[in-house]
C-alpha positions in Angstrom: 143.3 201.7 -16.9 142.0 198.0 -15.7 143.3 196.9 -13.2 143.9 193.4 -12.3 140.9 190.9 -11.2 141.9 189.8 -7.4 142.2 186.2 -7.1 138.9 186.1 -5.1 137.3 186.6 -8.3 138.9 184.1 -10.7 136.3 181.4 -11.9 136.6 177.8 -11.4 138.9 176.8 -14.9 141.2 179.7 -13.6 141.5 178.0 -10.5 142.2 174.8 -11.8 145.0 176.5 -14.1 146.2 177.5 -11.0 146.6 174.3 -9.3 148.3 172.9 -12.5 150.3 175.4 -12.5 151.2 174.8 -8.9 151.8 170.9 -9.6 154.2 171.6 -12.4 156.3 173.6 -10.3 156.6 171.7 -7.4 157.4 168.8 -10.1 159.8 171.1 -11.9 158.8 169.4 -15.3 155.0 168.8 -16.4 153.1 165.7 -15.2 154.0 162.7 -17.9 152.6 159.5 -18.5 155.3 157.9 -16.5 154.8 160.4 -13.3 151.0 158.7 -12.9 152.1 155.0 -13.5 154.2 155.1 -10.9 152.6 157.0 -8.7 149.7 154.3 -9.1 151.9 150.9 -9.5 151.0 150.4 -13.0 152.7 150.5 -16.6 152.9 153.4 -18.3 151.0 151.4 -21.0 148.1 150.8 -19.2 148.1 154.0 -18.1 148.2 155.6 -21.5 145.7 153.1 -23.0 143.5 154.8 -20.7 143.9 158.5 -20.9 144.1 158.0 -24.7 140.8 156.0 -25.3 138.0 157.4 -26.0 135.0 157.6 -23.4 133.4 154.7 -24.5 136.3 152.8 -24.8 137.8 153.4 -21.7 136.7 150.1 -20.1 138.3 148.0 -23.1 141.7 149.2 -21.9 141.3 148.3 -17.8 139.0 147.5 -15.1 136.7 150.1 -14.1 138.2 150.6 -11.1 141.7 151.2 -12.7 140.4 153.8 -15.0 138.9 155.4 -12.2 142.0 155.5 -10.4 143.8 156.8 -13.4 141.3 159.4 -14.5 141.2 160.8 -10.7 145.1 161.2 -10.3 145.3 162.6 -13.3 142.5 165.0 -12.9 144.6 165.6 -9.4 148.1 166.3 -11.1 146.8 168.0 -13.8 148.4 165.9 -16.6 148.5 167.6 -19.6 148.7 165.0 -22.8 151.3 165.0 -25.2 150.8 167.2 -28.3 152.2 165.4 -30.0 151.0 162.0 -29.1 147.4 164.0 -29.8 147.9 164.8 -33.1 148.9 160.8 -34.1 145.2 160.0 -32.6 143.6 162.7 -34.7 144.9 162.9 -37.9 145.8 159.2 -39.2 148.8 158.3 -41.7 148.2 155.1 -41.5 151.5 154.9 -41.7 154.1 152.5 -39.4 157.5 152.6 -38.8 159.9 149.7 -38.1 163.0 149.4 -36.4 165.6 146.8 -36.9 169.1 146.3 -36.1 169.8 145.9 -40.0 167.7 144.6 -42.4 170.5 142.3 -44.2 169.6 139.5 -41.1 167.5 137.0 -43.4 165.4 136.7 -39.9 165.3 140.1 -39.8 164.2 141.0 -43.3 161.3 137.5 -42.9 159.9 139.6 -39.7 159.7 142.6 -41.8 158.2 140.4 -44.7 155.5 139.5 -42.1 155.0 143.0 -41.2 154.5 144.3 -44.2 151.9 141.7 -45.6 149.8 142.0 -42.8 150.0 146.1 -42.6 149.2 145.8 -46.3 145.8 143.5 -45.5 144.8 146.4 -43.3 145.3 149.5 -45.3 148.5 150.8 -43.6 151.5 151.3 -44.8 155.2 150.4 -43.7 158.3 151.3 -43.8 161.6 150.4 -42.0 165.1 151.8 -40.7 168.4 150.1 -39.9 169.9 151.0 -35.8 172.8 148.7 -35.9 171.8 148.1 -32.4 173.7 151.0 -31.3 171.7 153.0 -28.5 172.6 156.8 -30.3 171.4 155.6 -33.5 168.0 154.1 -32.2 167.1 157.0 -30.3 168.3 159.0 -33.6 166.2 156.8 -35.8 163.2 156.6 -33.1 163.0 160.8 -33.5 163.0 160.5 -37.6 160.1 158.2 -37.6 158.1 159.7 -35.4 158.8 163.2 -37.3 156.9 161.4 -40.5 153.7 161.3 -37.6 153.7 157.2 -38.0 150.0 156.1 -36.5 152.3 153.6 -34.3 156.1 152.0 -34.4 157.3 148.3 -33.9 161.1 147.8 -33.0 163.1 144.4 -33.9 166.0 146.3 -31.9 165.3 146.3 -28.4 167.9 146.3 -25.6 166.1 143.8 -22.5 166.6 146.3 -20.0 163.9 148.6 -21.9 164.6 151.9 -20.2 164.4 153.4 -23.6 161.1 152.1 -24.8 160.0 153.1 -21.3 160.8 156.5 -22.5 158.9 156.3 -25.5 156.0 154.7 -23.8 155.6 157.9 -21.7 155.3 159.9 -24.9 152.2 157.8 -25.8 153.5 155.9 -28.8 151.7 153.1 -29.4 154.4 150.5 -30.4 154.7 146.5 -29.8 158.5 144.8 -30.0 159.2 142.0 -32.3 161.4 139.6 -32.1 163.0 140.4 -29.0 161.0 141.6 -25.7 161.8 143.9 -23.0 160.6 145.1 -19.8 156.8 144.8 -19.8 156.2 146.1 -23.2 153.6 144.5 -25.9 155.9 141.9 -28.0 155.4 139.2 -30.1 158.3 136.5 -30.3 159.5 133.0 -30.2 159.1 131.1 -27.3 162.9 131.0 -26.6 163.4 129.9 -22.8 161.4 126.9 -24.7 163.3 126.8 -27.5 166.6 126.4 -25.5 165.1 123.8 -23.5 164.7 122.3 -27.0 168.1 122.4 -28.4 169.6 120.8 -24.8 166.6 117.7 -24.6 168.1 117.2 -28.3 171.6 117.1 -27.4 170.9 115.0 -23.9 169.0 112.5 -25.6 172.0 111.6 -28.2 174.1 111.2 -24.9 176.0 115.2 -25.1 177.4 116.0 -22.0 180.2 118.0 -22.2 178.2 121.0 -23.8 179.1 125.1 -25.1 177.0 127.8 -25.6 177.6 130.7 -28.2 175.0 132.8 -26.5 175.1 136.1 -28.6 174.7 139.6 -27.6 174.3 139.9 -24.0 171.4 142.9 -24.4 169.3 141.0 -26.2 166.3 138.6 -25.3 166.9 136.2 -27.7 170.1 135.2 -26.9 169.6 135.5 -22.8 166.7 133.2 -23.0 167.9 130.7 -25.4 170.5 130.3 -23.3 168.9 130.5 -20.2 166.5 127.5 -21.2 169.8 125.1 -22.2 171.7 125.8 -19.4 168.8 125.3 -16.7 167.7 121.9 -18.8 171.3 120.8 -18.1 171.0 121.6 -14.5 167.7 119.9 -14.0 169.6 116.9 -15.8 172.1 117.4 -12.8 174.6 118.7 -15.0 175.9 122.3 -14.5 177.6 123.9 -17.8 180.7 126.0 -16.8 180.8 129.6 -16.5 183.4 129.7 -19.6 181.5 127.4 -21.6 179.0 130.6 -22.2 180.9 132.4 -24.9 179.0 135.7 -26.2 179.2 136.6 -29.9 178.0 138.9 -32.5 174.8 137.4 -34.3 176.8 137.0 -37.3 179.5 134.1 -38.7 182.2 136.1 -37.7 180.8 136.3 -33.9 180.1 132.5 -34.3 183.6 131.4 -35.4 185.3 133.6 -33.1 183.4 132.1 -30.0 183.7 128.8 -31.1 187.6 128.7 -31.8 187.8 129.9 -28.3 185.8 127.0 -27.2 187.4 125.2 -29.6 190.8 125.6 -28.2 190.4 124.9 -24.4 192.4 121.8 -22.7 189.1 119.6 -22.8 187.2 120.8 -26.2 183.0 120.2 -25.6 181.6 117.5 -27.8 178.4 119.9 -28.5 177.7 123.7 -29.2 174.6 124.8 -29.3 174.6 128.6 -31.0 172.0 130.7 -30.4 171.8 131.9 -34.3 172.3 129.7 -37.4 174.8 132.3 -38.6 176.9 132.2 -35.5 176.7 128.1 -35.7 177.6 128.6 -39.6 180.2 130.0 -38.1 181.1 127.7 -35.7 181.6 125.1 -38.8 184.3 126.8 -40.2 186.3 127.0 -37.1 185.6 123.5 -36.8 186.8 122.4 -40.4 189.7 124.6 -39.7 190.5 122.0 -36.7 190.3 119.1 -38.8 187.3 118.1 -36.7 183.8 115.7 -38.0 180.6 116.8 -37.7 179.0 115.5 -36.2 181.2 112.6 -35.6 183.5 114.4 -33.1 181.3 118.0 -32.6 178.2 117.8 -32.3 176.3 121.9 -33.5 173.0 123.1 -33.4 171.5 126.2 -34.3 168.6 128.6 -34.0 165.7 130.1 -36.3 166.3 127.5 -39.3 166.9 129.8 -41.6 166.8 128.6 -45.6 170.5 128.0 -45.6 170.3 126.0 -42.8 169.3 122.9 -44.3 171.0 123.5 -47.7 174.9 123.9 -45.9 177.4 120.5 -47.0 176.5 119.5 -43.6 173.1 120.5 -43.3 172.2 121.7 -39.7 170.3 120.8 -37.0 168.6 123.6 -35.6 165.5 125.2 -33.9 162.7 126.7 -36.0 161.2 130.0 -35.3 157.8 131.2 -36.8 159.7 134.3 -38.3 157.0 135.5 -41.0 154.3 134.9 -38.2 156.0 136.9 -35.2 156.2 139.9 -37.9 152.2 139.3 -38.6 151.4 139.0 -35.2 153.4 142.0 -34.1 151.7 144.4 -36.5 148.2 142.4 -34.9 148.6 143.7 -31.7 149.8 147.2 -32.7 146.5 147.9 -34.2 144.7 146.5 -30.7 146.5 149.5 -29.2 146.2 151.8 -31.9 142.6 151.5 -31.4 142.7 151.5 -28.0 142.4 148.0 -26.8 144.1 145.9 -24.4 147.0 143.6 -26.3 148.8 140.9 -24.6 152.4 139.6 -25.0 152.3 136.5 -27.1 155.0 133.7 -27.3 155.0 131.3 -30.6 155.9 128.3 -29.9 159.0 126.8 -31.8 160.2 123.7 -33.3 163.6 121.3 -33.3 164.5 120.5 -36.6 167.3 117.2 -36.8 169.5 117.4 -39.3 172.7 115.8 -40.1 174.9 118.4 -38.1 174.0 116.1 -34.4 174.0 112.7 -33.9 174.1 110.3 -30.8 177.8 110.3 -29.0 180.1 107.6 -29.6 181.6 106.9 -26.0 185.5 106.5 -26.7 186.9 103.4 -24.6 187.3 104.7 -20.6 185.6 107.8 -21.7 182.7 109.0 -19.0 179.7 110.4 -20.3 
């Protein structure tokens, strides 16, 4: 009978089984993407834009001395790469799959529009998938697409905090966000701090003071930096918006109206809102009419994306333009960069204020303060 070879004897590429072996068990779990990143201070991104390039294009994805640093820790740990991840790189669909939290959003569905058009100029091919913005279904979803081996994913769905997209980062998906960002991960989007800061120079310069915020879903980017850009031009303009004049909402009319009769309805009513959606302002009008009130002669409202109903409402609105159509063909831009294995950068596009007849300048009532 043979007997066993003694360990003396095993070969180098035993040995180096050996020690992987010996790493995954004092790990209790084999070496991932995310293990290396932050065992080296870097995103798990950067990291797998690396270890999935190929040799001569290593360089395109970091600084020399980052890949080296990469390569040796990995080569240390014994990281094993995602199957998989692998077979995405080596056979192509050229297919990409696209998460949204529903496709019936008209901003939504322009994104997509974007998407698609550009996908279609470089032979790929998309297709997208509804989350409702509900955490179970995304991860749900996330699992189905990647089942159809999709060369890459973008998500329109993202929650800011990003722990989940840091989970499928670690897998070695290459994906870019839309829409909203989170987190450190590729996106394309408006510039919303900046469009905020838009909306409130607006409502300043017609002499608003007394000011609300419907500010949306508190997960998501869009709403937290619209927001965030109003409030902080108020407080530069040494005016400080109360704690209860931030109402959150659904993006939808129903969210809008809802937040707004609650503003609505305090002791001293604001003589602006600015609403971080069109819808949600939409809505806002109706629990205005509902009040008896003018706009814009005693509420001032001003939405966000200028959507096509936006100018077309009896009282067209006033609102902030977003380059929809292009944030969906500059998403699918930068997925390619990493599909290929080149760096991609975050990009913000810039947006617009569009005046219409839903603002005008306050009329100071007599003994009134400003």
């Amino acid at each position: 009978m043979r007997q066993p070879q003694p360990r003396a004897s095993w070969g180098a590429a035993d040995q180096g089984t050996e020690d992987r072996r010996i790493v995954e068990t004092e790990h209790n779990s084999p070496v991932t993407l995310r293990t290396l990143a932050e065992r080296l201070g870097l995103s798990v991104s950067t990291v797998s834009r690396v270890l999935h390039a190929k040799p001569d294009e290593q360089l395109r994805a970091a600084s020399e001395a980052t890949v080296a640093r990469i390569r040796t820790l990995a080569d240390e740990l014994g990281y094993r790469p995602n199957p998989h991840a692998t077979s995405l790189r080596t056979r192509r669909s050229n297919l990409v799959g696209v998460l949204v939290p529903r496709l019936s959003d008209i901003v939504l569905a322009t994104i997509y529009e974007g998407i698609e058009e550009a996908a279609s100029e470089h032979g790929l091919s998309t297709f997208v998938t509804n989350t409702r913005d509900i955490p179970a279904v995304q991860r749900a979803r996330t699992e189905m697409v990647l089942a159809r081996r999709v060369d890459g994913m973008i998500f329109g769905d993202a929650y800011v905090d990003g722990r989940f997209l840091d989970e499928v980062a670690a897998r070695g998906v290459p994906f870019v966000l839309v829409s909203r960002r989170a987190g450190n991960h590729v996106s394309a989007t408006c510039d919303d701090y900046r469009g905020g800061q838009l909306a409130a120079e607006h409502l300043l310069e017609y002499g608003h003071r007394d000011v609300a915020v419907i500010a949306g879903e508190p997960y998501a980017s869009t709403g937290i930096d619209r927001t965030a850009g109003f409030v902080d031009t108020f407080l530069q303009a040494g005016l400080e918006i109360p704690a209860e004049r931030i109402r959150h909402s659904r993006f939808d009319a129903r969210g809008g109206r809802e937040a707004a009769e609650a503003l609505l309805g305090a002791n001293r009513p604001p003589s602006a809102i600015f609403a971080v959606n069109d819808f949600a302002a939409i809505g806002a009008l109706g629990a205005a009419r509902d009040r008896g009130l003018q706009v814009p002669g005693e509420l001032a409202l001003i939405g966000y994306n200028d959507t096509p109903l936006a100018g077309e409402l009896p009282i067209a609105l006033t609102t902030i333009r977003s380059p929809m159509h292009q944030m969906g063909r500059r998403g699918l831009a930068l997925l390619i960069q990493l599909i290929r294995g080149e760096e991609a950068t975050t990009e913000r596009l810039p947006p617009e204020l569009i005046v219409r007849a839903s603002t005008a300048p306050l009329t100071i009532a007599a003994g009134q303060q400003p």
